[in-house]
C-alpha positions in Angstrom: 138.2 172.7 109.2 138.4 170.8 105.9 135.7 171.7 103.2 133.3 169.5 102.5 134.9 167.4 100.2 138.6 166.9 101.7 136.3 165.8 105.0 134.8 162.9 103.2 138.0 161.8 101.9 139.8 162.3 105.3 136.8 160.4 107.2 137.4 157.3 104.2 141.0 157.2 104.9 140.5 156.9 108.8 138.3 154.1 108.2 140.7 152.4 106.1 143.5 152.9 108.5 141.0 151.2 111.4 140.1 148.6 109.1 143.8 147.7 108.8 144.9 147.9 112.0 142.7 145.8 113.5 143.2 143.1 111.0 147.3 143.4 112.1 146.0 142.9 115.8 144.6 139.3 114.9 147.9 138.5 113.5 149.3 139.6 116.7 146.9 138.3 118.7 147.8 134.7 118.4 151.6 135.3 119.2 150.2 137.2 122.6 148.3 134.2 123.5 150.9 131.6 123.4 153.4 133.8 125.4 150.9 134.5 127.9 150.6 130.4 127.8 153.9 129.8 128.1 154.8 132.4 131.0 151.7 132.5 133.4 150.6 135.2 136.2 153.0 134.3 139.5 151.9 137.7 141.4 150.8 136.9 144.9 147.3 137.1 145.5 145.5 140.1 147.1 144.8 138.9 150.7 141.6 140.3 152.3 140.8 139.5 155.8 136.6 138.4 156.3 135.6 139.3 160.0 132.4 136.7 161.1 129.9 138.0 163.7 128.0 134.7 164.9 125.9 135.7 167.6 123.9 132.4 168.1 125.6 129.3 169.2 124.3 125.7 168.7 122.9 123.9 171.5 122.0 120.2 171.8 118.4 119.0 171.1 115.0 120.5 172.9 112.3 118.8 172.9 110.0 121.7 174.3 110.3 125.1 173.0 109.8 128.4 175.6 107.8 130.9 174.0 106.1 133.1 175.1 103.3 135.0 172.6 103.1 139.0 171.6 100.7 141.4 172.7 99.0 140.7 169.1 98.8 137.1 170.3 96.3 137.5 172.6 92.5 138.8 173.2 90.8 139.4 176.0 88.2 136.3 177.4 86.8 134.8 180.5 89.4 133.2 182.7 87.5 129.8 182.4 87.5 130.4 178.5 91.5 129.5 177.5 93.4 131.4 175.2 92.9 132.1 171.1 96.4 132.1 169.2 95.4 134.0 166.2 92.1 132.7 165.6 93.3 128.4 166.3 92.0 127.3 170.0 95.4 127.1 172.1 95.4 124.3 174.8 97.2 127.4 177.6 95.4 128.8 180.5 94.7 132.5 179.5 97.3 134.9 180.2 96.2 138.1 180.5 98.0 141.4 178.2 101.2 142.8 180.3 101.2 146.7 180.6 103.3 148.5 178.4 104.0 151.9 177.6 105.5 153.1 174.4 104.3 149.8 172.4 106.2 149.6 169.0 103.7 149.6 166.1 104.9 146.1 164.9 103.4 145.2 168.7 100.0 147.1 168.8 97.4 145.6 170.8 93.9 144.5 169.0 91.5 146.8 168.6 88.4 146.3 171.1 84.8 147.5 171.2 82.9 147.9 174.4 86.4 145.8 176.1 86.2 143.0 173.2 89.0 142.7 170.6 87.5 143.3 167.6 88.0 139.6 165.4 88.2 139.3 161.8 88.0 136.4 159.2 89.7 136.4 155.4 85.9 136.2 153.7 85.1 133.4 150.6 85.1 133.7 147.3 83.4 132.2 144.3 83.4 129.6 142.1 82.1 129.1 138.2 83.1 126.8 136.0 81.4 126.1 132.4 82.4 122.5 130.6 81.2 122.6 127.4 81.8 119.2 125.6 80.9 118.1 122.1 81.9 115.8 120.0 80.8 114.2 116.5 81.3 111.5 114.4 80.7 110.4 110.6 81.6 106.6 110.1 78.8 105.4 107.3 81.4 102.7 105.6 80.8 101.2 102.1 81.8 98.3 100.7 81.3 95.7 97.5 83.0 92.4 97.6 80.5 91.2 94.7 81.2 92.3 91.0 77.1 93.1 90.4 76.7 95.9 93.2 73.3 95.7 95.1 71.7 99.3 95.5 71.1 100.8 98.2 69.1 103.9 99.4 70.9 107.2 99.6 72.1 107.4 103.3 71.5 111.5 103.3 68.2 110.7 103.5 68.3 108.3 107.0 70.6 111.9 108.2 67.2 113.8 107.5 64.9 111.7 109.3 67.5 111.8 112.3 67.5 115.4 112.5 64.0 115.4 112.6 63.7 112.6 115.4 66.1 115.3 117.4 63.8 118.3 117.3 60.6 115.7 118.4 63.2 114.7 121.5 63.3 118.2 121.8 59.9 118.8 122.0 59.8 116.4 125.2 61.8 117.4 127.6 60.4 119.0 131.2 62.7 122.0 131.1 62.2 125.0 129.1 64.1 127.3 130.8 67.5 127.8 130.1 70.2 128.3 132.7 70.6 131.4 134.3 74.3 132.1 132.9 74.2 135.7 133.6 75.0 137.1 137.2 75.2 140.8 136.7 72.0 140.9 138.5 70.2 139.1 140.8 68.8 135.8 139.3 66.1 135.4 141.4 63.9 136.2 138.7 65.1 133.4 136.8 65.0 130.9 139.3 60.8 131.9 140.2 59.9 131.0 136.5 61.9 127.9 136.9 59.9 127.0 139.8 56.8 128.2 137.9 57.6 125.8 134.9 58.3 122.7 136.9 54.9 123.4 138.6 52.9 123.3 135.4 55.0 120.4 134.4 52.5 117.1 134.1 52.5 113.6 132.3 50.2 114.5 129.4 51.2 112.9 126.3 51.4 115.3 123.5 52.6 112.9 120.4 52.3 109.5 121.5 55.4 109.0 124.5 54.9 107.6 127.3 55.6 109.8 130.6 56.2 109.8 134.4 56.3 112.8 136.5 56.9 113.4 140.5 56.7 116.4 142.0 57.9 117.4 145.7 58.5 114.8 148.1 56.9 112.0 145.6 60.5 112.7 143.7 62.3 111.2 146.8 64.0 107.8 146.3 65.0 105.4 143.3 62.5 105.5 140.4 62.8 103.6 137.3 60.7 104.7 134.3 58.5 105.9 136.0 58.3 103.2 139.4 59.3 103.1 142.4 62.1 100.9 142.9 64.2 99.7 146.0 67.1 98.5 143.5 68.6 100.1 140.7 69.8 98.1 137.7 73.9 97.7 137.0 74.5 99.1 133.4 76.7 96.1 132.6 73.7 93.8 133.2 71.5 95.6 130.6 74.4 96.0 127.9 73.4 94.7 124.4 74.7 91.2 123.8 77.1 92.5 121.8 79.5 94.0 124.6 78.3 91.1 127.0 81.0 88.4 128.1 79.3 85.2 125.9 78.3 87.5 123.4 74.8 85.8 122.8 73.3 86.0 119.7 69.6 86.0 117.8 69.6 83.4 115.5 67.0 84.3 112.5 66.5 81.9 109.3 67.1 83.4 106.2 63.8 83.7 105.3 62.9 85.2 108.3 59.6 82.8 109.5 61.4 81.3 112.2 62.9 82.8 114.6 64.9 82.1 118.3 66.8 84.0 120.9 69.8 83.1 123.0 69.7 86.4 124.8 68.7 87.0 128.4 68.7 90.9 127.3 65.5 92.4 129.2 62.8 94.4 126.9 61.7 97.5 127.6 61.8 99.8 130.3 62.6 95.8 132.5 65.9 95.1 134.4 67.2 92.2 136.2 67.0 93.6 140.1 70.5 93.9 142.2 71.6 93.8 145.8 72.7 97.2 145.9 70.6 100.3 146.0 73.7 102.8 145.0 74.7 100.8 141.6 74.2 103.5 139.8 76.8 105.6 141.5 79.2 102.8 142.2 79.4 101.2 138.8 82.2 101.9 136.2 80.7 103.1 133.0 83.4 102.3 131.1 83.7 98.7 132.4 82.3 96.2 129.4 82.6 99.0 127.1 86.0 96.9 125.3 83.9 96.1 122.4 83.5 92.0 121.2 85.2 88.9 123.4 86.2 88.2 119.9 87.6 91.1 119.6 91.4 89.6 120.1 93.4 91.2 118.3 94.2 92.5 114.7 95.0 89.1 113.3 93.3 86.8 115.7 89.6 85.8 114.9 87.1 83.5 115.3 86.5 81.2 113.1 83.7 81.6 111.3 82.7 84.7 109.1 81.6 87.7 111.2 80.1 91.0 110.3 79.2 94.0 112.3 77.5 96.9 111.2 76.5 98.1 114.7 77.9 97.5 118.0 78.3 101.4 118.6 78.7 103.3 122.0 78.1 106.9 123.6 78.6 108.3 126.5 78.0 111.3 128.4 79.5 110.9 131.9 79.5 113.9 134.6 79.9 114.0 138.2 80.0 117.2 140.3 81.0 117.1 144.4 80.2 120.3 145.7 80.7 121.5 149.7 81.3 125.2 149.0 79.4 127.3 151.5 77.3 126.0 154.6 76.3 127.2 158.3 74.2 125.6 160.7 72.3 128.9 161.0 71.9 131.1 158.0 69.3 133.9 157.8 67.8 135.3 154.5 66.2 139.0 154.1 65.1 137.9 150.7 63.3 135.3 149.2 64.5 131.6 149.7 64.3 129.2 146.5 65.3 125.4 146.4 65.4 123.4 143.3 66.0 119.8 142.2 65.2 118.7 139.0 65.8 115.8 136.6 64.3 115.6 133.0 64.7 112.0 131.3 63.8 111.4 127.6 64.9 108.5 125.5 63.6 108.5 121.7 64.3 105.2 119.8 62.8 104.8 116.0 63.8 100.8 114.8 62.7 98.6 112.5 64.6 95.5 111.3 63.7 93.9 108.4 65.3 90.7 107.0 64.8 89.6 103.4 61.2 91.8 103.3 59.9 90.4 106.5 60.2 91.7 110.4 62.4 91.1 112.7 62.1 91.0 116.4 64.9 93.9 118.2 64.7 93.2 122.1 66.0 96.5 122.4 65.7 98.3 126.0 65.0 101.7 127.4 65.5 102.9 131.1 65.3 106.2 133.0 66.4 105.5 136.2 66.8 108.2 138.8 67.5 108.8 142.5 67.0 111.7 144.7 68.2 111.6 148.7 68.4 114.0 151.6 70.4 112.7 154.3 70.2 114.4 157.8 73.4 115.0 159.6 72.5 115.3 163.1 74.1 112.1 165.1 71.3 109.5 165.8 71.8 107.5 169.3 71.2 103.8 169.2 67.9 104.4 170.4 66.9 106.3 167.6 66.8 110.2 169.3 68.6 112.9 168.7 70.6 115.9 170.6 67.2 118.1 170.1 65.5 114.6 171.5 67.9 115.2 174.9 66.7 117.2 178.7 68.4 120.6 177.7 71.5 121.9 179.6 73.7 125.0 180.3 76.2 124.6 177.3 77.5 128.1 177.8 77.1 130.8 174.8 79.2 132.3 172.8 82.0 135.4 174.6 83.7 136.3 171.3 82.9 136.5 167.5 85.1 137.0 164.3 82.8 138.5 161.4 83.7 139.0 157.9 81.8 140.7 155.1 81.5 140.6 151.3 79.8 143.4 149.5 77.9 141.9 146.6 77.2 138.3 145.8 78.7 135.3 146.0 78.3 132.4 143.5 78.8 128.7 143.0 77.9 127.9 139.5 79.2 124.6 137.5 77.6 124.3 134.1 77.9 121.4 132.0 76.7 120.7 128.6 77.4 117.6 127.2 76.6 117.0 123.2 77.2 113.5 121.3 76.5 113.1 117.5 77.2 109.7 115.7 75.7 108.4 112.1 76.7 104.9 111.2 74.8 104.4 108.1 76.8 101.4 106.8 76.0 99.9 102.8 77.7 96.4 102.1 77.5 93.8 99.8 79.2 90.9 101.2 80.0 87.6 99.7 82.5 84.6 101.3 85.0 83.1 99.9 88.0 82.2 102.4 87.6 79.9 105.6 87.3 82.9 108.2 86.0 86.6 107.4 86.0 89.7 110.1 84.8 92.5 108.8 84.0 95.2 111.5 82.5 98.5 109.9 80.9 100.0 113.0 81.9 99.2 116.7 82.5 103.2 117.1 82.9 104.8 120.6 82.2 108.5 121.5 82.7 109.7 125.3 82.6 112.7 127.2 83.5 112.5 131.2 83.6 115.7 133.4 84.7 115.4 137.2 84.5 118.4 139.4 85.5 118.4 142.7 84.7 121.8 145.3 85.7 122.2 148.9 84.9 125.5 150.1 84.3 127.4 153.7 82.2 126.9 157.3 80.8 129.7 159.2 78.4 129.7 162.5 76.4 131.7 161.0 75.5 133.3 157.3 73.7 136.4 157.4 72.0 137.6 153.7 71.1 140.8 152.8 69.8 139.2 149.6 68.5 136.3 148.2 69.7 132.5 149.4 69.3 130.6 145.6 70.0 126.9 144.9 69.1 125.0 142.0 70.4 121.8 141.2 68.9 120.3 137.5 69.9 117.8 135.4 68.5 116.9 131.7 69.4 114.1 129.9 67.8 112.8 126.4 68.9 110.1 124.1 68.0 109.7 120.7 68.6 106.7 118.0 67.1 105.9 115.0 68.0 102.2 113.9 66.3 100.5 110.6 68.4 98.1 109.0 67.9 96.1 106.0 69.2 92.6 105.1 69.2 90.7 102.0 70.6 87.2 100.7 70.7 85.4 98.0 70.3 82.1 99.1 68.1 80.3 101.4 71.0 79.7 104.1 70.1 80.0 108.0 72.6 82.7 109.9 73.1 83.8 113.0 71.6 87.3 113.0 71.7 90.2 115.7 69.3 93.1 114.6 68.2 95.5 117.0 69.1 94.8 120.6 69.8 98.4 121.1 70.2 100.4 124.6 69.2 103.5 125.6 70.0 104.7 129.3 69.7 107.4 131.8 71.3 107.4 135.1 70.9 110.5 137.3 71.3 111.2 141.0 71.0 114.3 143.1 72.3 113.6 146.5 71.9 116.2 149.4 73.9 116.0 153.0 72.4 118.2 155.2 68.9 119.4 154.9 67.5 122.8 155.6 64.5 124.0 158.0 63.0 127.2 157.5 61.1 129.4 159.7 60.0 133.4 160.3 63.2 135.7 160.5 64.0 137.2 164.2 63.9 140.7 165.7 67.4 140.3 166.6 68.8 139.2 163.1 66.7 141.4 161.3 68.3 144.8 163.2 71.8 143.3 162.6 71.0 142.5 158.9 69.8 146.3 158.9 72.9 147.2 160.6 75.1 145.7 158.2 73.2 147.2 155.3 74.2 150.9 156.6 77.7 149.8 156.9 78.4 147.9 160.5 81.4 145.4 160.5 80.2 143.3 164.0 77.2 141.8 165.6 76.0 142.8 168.7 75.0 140.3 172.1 71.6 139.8 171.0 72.6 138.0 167.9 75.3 136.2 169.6 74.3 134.9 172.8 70.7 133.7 170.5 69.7 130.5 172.0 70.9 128.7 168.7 74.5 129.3 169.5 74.6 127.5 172.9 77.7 125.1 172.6 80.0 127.7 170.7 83.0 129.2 172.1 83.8 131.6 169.2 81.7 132.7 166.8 82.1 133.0 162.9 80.0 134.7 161.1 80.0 135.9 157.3 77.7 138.7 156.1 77.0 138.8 152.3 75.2 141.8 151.0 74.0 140.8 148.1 72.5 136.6 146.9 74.1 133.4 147.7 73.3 131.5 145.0 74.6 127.4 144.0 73.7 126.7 140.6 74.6 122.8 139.4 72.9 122.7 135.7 74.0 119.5 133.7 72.7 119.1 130.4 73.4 115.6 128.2 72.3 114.3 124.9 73.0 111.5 122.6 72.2 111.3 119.2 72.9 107.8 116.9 71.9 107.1 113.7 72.9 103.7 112.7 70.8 102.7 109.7 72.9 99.7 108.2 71.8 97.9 104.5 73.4 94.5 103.9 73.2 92.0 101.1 74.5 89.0 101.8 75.6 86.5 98.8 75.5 83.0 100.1 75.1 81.2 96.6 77.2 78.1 96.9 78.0 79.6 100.7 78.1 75.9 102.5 80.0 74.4 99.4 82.7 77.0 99.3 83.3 77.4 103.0 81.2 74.9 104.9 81.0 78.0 108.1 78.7 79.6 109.9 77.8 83.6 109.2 77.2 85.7 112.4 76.0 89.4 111.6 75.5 92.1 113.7 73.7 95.4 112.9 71.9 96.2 116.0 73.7 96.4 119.4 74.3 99.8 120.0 74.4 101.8 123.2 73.3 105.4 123.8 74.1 106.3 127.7 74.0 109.9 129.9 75.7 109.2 133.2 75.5 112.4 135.8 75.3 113.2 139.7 75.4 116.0 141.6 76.4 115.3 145.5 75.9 118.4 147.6 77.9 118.5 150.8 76.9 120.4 153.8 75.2 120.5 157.6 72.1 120.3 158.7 70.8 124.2 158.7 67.8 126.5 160.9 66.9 129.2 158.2 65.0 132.5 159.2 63.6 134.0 156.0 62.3 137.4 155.8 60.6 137.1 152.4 58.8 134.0 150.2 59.7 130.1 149.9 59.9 128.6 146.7 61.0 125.2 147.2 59.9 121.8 145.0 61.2 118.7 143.3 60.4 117.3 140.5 61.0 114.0 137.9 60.1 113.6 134.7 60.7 110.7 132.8 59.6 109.9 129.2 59.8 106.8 126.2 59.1 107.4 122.9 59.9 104.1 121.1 58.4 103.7 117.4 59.2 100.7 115.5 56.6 101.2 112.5 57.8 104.1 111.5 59.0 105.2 108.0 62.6 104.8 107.4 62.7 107.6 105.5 60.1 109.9 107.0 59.6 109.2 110.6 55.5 108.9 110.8 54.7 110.3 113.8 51.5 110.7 115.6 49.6 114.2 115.5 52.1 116.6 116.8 51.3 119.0 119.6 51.2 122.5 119.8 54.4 122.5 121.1 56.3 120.3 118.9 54.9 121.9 115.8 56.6 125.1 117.5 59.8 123.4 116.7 59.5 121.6 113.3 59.8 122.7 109.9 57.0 122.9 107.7 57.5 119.5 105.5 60.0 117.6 107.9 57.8 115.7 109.2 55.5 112.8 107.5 55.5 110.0 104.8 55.3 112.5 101.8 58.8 114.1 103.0 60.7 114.8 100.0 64.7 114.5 100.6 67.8 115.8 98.4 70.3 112.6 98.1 73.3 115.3 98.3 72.4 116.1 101.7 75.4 117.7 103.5 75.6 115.4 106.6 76.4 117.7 109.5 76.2 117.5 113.1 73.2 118.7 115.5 74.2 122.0 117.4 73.8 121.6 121.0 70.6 123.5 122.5 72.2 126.1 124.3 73.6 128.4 122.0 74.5 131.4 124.6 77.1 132.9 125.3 80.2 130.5 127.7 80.8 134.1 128.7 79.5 133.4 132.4 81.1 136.3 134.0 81.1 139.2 130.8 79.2 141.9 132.3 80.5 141.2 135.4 84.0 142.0 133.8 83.3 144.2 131.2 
């Protein structure tokens, strides 16, 4: 052992000695490499000998292939019933199970009860999906061609009265009730003061709007602000002018006293009928939405000068196709509740004014709605039905395959859709070259949800629970729309002002419609049974009259609800409150054109349908019925309001619930540095669907 200090000194020089012998083997290294080049490996290979065991030999082609099935291919049935290969009919006369003795466990037969194999079924599972879609735009242009600037009001204080014309939408909607998002427990609750509020729900006017309500079977068909209608109008029919083919215009003097219209565009709450009761479903809504047919390209125009301070576009587009969970006999120990429901509001405050006088807008506003249920039992030619037919031994059902779930099982697709979009545009224009394009609105917002849901079929659908469907969809539009046009000059122009659209499409479609009646003996003590725990049915379930036709039964037990939910919410909200001076001293002189200004034009449209997929079903409920429809459509259009304070009417009750102190009337005081924000959407919940389900 070296003391302490003759170790370190030992340990550096052993390190140093490493150091340099390994820098002498890289020298080496190269020399190495070049012999080994130069006098390659000739040693023989290592021969190893590979033995192959093939103990199938190829054949030529077969066209039919001997097999014959397992013991755990087959179950026990009727000799006139054929033969189940693992759950699929099998086109085989039945063979019965060969005796064996000392089965391996890979080739165990079924299990049987009472000499029947005991079936089973892989059960369903849910489906939730939340689309929350919101989107917001800020496109209030300024611009001064002239070297004395006109002046212009502030456009915070247009942003103000907008808000305000949100929360009176707000106040006018049919549905208070928010959706029922969480499913920890039952939301039966929920759905009753749903069915509660669209009950109480009537066409009183509370500040001035014009409503329509249906309730129950008076909901049924095509209605159109409030009528019923055989044909439904095409959106691209009732487009404003600007987005139309021709691209008519409103042709206005200067001075505003005479006044003529090129435009076929229908007024309010009017629409040019169609050949086709499903064009609302079938019509594109993106087709006419390209903007102007003068709208070339970036360096081909018109001649002419143009201007366009409107021509702006939203869009709320949904469409949900659901076939989830269905049976042609379901039975309910709970309460049954069925729900359609479609709220429709459209808000529009506008006022043109052109050189201090009024201007006529032509602007349109339509609710249009559809509700169907379509039967799917086959109809002869005759007009009669199966149940219409002399009845006839059809045979009843030998075997059944039941599956089970243990809690509940949900279909939920929530959608909310939000738009925001202020287009307060100042300009003061003059013309000097031969042609002018100047575009300062022409703005398009869209959201578009498609969902798409294919599920199971059963024979039957026993609940131990609650059977829940609601299917609701709310739609409201809002637009507030003063512009303000000046010139210089007494010079007639072609002038589009106003000509705004508001629009909402919906449609709930339904395939297969539900009969109730009183629950049964025999389902009640199976429903019982499979409460305390039993996996199967018994004979007096399956050999129910119901069932006659069916060779195998599948059934799914659910302990707990079966609820659907669809719940599609939409809104739109524009401002587009445009002040232009137009300097036309010397105009035909300079340029000898023609001026064609738009400021109006703008389009505010919620698309959305729900199409439920399933069969026609016999229900046996144990507990209460709650089952309605209901429509409610409402206008409020104001074109006398104040610009810059939105005189409304006496509010109600309700609406004041909603308002501000102060927001509302012509003595409104507004800050010009206004931060100009975005509406929030009304739901404000959690998009936590499933949280305490997975806390």
């Amino acid at each position: 052992m070296f003391d302490k200090t003759t170790e370190v000194i030992a340990h550096m020089i052993g390190v140093f000695h490493i150091a340099v012998e390994e820098a002498r083997m890289r020298d080496v290294y190269a020399k190495f490499k070049a012999i080994q080049a130069a006098e390659p490996d000739t040693e023989e290979l290592i021969h190893i000998a590979v033995t192959l065991n093939v103990p199938y030999t190829l054949t030529d082609f077969t066209p039919e292939v001997d097999y014959t099935p397992s013991t755990t291919d087959y179950f026990f049935a009727p000799a006139d019933y054929g033969l189940f290969f693992r759950g699929l009919p099998y086109q085989q006369p039945f063979a019965p199970v060969p005796e064996q003795t000392d089965t391996p466990q890979s080739q165990a037969p079924l299990p049987f009860i009472n000499g029947r194999p005991l079936l089973t079924l892989e059960p369903p599972g849910s489906v939730a999906t939340i689309t929350l879609q919101a989107a917001w735009m800020d496109d209030s242009d300024e611009l001064y061609l002239n070297d004395v600037q006109a002046v212009f009001v502030d456009p915070s204080e247009y942003v103000t009265s907008l808000h305000t014309s949100y929360l009176v939408a707000q106040t006018l909607g049919a549905m208070s009730t928010d959706a029922p998002l969480d499913f920890s427990q039952s939301t039966l609750t929920a759905a009753i003061t749903l069915h509660e509020n669209m009950g109480a729900t009537d066409g009183a006017s509370r500040i001035g709007e014009t409503v329509s309500v249906f309730h129950g079977a008076d909901a049924d068909g095509s209605h159109m602000d409030g009528e019923t209608v055989e044909d439904t109008p095409i959106l691209d029919d009732v487009m404003p002018a600007y987005f139309s083919d021709e691209n008519p215009d409103v042709a206005l003097e200067a001075d505003g006293s005479d006044e003529t219209s090129s435009t076929d565009a229908p007024a309010e709450g009017t629409a040019e009928g169609n050949d086709d009761p499903d064009a609302l479903e079938d019509t594109d809504p993106f087709e006419g939405l390209g903007g102007s047919s003068s709208d070339d390209g970036p360096f081909d125009i018109d001649a002419g000068h143009n201007v366009v301070t409107g021509g702006n576009v939203m869009i709320n587009d949904a469409s949900i196709s659901v076939g989830w969970l269905d049976a042609p006999v379901i039975s309910v120990m709970g309460d049954v509740v069925e729900l359609n429901s479609i709220s429709q509001v459209n808000v529009l405050f506008e006022h043109v004014t052109l050189n201090g006088h009024g201007a006529a807008s032509l602007s349109a506003s339509f609710n249009v709605a559809m509700m169907s249920y379509t039967s799917t039992a086959p109809v002869a030619e005759d007009g009669t039905t199966p149940a219409d037919s002399p009845a006839e031994d059809l045979g009843l059902p030998q075997n059944w395959a039941v599956t089970r779930i243990d809690g509940d099982i949900l279909t939920v697709n929530w959608v909310n859709q939000f738009s925001f979009m202020t287009d307060h545009d100042r300009a003061d224009i003059q013309f000097t070259g031969s042609n002018t394009h100047i575009v300062m609105g022409d703005n398009t917002i869209a959201n578009v949800v498609d969902l798409a849901e294919i599920g199971y079929g059963y024979d039957l659908i026993m609940i131990g629970g609650s059977l829940i469907t609601i299917n609701q969809i709310s739609q409201t539009n809002v637009m507030m729309d003063y512009d303000t046009i000046t010139s210089s000059a007494d010079v007639p122009f072609t002038f589009s002002g106003g000509d705004n659209l508001l629009f909402n499409g919906a449609s709930i479609s339904t395939t297969g419609v539900n009969s109730y009646g009183e629950m049964t003996s025999n389902f009640a003590t199976a429903s019982e049974a499979f409460a305390a725990g039993a996996t199967t049915i018994t004979e007096d379930v399956a050999h129910d009259s119901v069932f006659e036709g069916d060779d195998l039964l599948t059934v799914l037990y659910i302990s707990g609800d079966l609820t659907t939910v669809n719940w599609l919410e939409q809104t739109n909200v524009m401002g587009d409150s445009d002040q232009v001076h137009l300097a036309l001293d010397n105009f035909e002189d300079q340029t000898g054109a023609s001026v064609d200004l738009v400021t109006g034009s703008n389009a505010a449209i919620n698309l959305a349908s729900v199409d439920v997929y399933g069969i026609d079903s016999e229900v046996r409920v144990e507990g209460d019925i709650y089952s309605d429809a209901l429509l409610y459509q409402a206008n409020l259009i104001d074109t006398d309001s104040d610009p810059l304070g939105v005189a409304l009417p006496a509010l109600a009750t309700e609406a004041v619930a909603f308002l501000a102190d102060g927001m509302i009337g012509p003595d409104t005081e507004t800050s010009n540095d206004i931060e100009i924000i975005a509406t929030p959407p009304e739901y404000s919940g959690s998009p936590d669907m499933m949280q305490t389900m997975l806390a």
